[in-house]
C-alpha positions in Angstrom: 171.6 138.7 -46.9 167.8 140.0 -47.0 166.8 142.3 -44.4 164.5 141.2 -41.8 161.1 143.7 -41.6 162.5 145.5 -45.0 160.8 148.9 -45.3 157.9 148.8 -47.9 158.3 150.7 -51.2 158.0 154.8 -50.6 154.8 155.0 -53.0 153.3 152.2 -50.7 154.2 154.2 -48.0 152.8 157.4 -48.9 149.4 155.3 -50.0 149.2 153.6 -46.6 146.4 154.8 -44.0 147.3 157.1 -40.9 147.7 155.4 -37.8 145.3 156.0 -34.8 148.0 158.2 -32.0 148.8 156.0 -28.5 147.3 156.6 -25.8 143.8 156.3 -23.6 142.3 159.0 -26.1 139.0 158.9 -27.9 139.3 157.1 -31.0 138.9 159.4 -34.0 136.4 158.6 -36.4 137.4 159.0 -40.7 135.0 161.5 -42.3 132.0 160.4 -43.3 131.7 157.5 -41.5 128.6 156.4 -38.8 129.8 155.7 -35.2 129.5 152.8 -33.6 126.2 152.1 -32.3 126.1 152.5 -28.3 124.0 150.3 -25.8 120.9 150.1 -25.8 119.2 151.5 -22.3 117.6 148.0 -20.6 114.4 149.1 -20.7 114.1 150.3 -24.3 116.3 146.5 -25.4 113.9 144.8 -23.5 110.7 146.8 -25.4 112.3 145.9 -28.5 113.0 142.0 -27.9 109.0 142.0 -26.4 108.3 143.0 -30.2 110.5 140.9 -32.0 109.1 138.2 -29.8 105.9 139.3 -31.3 106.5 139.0 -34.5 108.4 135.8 -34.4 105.4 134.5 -32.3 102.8 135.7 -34.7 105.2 133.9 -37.9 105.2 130.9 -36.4 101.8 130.6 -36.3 101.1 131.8 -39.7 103.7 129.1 -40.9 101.4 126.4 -38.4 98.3 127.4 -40.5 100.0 126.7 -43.8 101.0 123.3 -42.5 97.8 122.8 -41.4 96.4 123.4 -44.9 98.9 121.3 -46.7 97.3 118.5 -44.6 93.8 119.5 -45.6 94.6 119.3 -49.1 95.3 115.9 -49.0 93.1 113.1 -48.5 90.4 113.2 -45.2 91.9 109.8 -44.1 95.6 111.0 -43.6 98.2 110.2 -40.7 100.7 112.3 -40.0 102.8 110.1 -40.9 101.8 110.6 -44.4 102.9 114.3 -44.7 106.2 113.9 -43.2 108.6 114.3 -45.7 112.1 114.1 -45.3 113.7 115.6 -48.5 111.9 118.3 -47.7 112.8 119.2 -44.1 116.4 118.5 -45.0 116.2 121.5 -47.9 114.4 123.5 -45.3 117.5 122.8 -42.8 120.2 123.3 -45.4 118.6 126.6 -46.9 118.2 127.7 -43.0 122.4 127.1 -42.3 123.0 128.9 -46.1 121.2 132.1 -44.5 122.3 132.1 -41.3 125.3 135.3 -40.4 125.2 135.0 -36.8 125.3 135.5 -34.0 123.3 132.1 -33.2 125.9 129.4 -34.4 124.6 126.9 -37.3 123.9 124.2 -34.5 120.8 126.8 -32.8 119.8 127.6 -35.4 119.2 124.3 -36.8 118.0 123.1 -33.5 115.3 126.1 -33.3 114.1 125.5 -37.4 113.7 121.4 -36.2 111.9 122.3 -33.5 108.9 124.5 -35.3 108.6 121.7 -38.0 108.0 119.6 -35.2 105.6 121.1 -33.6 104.1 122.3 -37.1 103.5 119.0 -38.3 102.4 116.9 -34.8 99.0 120.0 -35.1 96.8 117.0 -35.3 98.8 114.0 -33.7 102.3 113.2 -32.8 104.7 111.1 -35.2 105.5 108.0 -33.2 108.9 107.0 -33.2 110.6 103.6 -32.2 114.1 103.7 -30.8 116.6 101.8 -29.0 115.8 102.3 -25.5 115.6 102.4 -22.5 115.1 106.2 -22.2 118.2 108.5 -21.8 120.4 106.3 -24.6 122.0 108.0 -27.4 119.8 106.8 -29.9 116.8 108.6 -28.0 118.8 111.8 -28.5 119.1 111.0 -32.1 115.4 110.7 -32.1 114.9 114.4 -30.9 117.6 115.8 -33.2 116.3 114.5 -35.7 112.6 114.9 -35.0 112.4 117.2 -32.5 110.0 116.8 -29.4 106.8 117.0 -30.5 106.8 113.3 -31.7 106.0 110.3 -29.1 109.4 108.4 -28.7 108.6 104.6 -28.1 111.6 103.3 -26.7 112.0 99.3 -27.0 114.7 96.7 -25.7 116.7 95.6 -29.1 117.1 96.3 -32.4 114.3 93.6 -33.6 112.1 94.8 -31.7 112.2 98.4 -33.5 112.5 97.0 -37.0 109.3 94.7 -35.8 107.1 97.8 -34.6 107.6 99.5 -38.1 107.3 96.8 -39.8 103.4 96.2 -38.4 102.7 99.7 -38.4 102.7 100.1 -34.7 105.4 102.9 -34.8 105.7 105.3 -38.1 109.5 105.4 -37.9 112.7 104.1 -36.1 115.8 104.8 -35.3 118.2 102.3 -35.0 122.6 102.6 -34.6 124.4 101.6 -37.4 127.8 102.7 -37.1 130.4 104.3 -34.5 133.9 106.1 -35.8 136.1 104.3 -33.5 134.7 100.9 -32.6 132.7 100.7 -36.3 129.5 98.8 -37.1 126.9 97.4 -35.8 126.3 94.2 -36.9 123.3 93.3 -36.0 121.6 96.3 -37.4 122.9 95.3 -40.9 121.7 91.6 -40.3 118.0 92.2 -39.6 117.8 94.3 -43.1 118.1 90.5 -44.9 114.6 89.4 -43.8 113.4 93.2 -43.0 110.9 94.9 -45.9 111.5 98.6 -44.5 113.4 101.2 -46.2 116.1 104.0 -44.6 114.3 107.3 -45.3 117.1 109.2 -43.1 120.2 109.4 -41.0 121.5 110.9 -37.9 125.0 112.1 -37.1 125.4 112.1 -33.5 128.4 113.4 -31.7 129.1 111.1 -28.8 130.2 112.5 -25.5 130.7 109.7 -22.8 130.6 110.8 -19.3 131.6 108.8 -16.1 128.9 108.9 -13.6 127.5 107.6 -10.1 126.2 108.2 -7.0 129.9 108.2 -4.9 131.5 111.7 -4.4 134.7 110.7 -5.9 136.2 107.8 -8.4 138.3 106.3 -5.6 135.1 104.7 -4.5 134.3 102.8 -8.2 134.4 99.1 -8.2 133.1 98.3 -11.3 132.0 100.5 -14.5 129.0 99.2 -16.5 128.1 100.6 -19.8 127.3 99.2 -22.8 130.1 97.2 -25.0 130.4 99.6 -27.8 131.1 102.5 -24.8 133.2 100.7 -23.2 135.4 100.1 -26.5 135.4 104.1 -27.0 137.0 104.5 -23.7 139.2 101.6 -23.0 142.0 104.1 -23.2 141.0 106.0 -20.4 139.8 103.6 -18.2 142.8 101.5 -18.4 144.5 105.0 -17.6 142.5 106.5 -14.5 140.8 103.2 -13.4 143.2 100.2 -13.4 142.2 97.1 -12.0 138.5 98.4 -12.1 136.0 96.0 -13.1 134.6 96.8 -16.6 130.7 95.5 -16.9 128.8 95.4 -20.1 125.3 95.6 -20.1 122.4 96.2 -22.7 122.5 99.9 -23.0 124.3 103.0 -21.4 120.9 103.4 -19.5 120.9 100.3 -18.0 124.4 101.2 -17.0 123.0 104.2 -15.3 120.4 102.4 -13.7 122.9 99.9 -11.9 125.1 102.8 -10.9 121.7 104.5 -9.2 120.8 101.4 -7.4 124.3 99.4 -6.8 127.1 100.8 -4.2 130.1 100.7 -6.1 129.0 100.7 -9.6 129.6 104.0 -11.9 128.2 104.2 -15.5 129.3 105.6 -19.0 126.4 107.1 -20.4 125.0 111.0 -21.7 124.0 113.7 -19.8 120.5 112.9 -20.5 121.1 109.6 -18.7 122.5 111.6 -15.5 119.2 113.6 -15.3 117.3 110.9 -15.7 119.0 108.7 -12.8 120.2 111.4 -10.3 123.7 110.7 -11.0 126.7 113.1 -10.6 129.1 113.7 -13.5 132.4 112.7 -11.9 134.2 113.3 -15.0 133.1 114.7 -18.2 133.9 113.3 -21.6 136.4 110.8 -21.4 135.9 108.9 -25.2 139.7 108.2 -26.1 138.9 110.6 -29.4 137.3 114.3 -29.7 135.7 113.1 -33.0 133.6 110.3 -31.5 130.7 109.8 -33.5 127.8 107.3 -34.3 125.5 106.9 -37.4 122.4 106.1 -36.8 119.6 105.5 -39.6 116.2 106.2 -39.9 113.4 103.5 -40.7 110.4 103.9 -42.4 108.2 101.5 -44.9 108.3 103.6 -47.9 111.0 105.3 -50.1 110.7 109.4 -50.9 111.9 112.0 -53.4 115.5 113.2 -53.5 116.9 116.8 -51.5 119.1 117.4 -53.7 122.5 116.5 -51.0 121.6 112.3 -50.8 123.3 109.1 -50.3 121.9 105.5 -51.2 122.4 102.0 -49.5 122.0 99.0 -51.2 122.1 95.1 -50.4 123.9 93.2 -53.5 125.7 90.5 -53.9 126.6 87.2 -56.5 125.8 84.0 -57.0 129.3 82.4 -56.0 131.1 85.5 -53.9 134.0 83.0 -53.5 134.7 83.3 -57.5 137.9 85.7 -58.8 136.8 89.1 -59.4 133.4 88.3 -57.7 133.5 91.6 -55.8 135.4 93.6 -58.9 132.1 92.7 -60.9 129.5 94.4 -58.3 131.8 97.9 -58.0 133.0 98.2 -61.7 129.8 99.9 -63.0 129.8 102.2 -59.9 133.2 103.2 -61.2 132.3 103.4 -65.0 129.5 105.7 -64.7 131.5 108.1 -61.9 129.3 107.5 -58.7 131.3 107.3 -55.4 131.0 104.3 -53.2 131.7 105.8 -49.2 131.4 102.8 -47.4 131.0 98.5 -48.1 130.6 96.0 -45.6 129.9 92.3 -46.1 128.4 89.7 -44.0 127.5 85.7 -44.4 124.4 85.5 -46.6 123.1 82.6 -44.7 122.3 80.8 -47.9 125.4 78.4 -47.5 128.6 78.8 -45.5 131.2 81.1 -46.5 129.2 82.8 -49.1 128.3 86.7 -48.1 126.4 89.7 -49.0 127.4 93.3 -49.5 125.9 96.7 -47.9 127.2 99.3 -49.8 126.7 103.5 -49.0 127.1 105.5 -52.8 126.9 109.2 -53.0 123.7 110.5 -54.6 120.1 109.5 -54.7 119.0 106.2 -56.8 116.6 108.4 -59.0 119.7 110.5 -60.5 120.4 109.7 -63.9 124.0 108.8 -63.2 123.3 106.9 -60.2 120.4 105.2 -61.7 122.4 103.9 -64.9 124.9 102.7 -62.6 122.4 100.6 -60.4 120.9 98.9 -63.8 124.1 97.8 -64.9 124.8 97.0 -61.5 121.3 95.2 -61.3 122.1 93.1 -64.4 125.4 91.7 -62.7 124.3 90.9 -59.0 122.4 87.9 -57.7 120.8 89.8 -55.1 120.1 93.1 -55.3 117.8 95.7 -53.1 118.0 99.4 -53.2 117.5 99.6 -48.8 117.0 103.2 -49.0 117.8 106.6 -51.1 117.9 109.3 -48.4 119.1 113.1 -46.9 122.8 112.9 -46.1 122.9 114.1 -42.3 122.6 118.1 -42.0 124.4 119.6 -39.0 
């Protein structure tokens, strides 16, 4: 039988470094090597972070004037809409999370780098932004994660009405949900891209955190919870756990949840933090989605199509003439297969040409202008009744 902790060889031994003696002694230092640094006395830390600050002030203006002349070499009757690029901020964002080492964590420091593009680029006016409101939903925090906040956030009361505002030019770009991880996609969204001209030029990633909130001191006092359907269905779990027998009220949006839960007696909400700021609600309990992972998609309207990032995915609207025949579907996704590009997601819904005929929204890694993905969309093109590239855009950095 083997030994347990068997002794290593004696060369190995011999070879191995000397260990530092017990006790509360100084530790001893190997020859030739620097000490660690000591602390810094507070008023000499606090001269150099006054000179850092300096210099970081003093960058981020120089990096403001070069924006500034990228917008003056372009045409005299510009918007700011037309220098926005997204490929580009995406590389910016990706080469920023490649260089970081710490301390800040990725998520800062992608925060911070959002943040000066912001401001860099809203010099002469503000993007404006349409998003599912009211304020303090989650898709107004995907609107400042993803723009940061030096844009003007419109919010609006549905879906059509964002996909409207684009589409007239009232608002440069939306932002609009599309999908959740545990209660899965939102419908209506998909829908309004059959009649809908604009293009997805970007997506958000949004890690949801539901929170139970209200004006009472304690949950003993709830008598009904209103939130919006989809947070409801990402909580049922708990609520059926910690508040039996507790009226469950859906509404339009988390913030109109909040609002009840302000002005009712008895009502609570499930909504963000941003919502509890906004209403002067307490947090009575934080972060009670039945999974850790909860997260929704949300994408990213604009009119026109842009460049690839190099990191992209594609969505596209296809389908047949008869989607009822054998192998109707095998015929859309066998040139995607052929020519090696990976489809991530496909959802159909009724075309409402006839009944019980559909169409097909389909996510494929890679941009539409790659050579591999673009030999696979003609062949695909050739096959398909219906067929619209919806957007070619930067996969979500975070």
């Amino acid at each position: 039988m083997a030994r347990k902790n068997p002794k290593p060889p004696r060369a190995a031994r011999r070879k191995s470094a000397p260990r530092a003696p017990a006790g509360d002694g100084p530790a001893r230092i190997a020859p030739g090597a620097a000490p660690a640094p000591g602390p810094l006395d507070l008023g000499e830390a606090r001269g150099r972070i006054d000179a850092v600050d300096e210099k970081i002030q003093a960058l981020i203006n120089e990096r403001a004037r070069l924006a500034q002349q990228v917008g003056i070499s372009k045409t005299s009757g510009a918007r700011t809409v037309d220098f926005y690029r997204p490929e580009r901020e995406a590389q910016v964002l990706r080469q920023a999370q490649a260089r970081n080492t710490g301390p800040l964590r990725d998520a800062e420091i992608l925060r911070l780098f959002r943040e000066i593009m912001s401001a860099c680029l809203a010099q002469q006016e503000p993007l404006k932004v349409a998003f599912l409101g009211p304020e303090g939903t989650f898709t107004q925090t995907a609107v400042l994660n993803h723009f940061g906040h030096s844009v003007r956030a419109l919010p609006l009361a549905s879906i059509d009405e964002v996909f409207h505002e684009v589409e007239s030019g009232s608002a440069d770009f939306g932002v609009v949900p599309i999908e959740n991880s545990t209660e899965g996609t939102v419908n209506h969204t998909l829908d309004r891209f059959l009649t809908s001209p604009l293009k997805i030029c970007g997506e958000v990633e949004l890690r949801v955190r539901h929170h139970l909130m209200g004006a009472m001191s304690e949950i003993a006092r709830i008598e009904r919870v209103c939130s919006h359907p989809q947070s409801l269905g990402q909580c049922r779990q708990w609520l059926d756990e910690h508040l039996p027998g507790v009226e469950q009220v859906p509404v339009s949006s988390n913030a109109e949840g909040a609002r009840r839960a302000r002005d009712e007696k008895g009502s609570a909400a499930i909504a963000g933090e941003t919502a509890a700021e906004i209403y002067g609600l307490k947090i009575l309990v934080a972060e009670i989605e039945d999974r850790a992972d909860n997260t929704t998609r949300f994408l990213v309207l604009g009119r026109r199509l842009f460049a690839p990032s190099g990191e992209d995915r594609t969505t596209l609207l296809v389908s047949v003439g008869h989607t009822d025949a054998p192998g109707a579907l095998y015929r859309l996704l066998e040139p995607l297969a052929r020519h090696r590009v990976s489809l991530t997601r496909i959802e159909s819904r009724p075309s409402r040409r006839r009944k019980w005929d559909y169409v097909f929204f389909m996510d494929l890694e890679g941009h539409a202008d790659e050579p591999r993905v673009s030999k696979a969309l003609a062949a695909l093109r050739k096959r398909a009744s219906l067929f619209r590239v919806l957007g070619s855009y930067p996969r979500a950095v975070q």
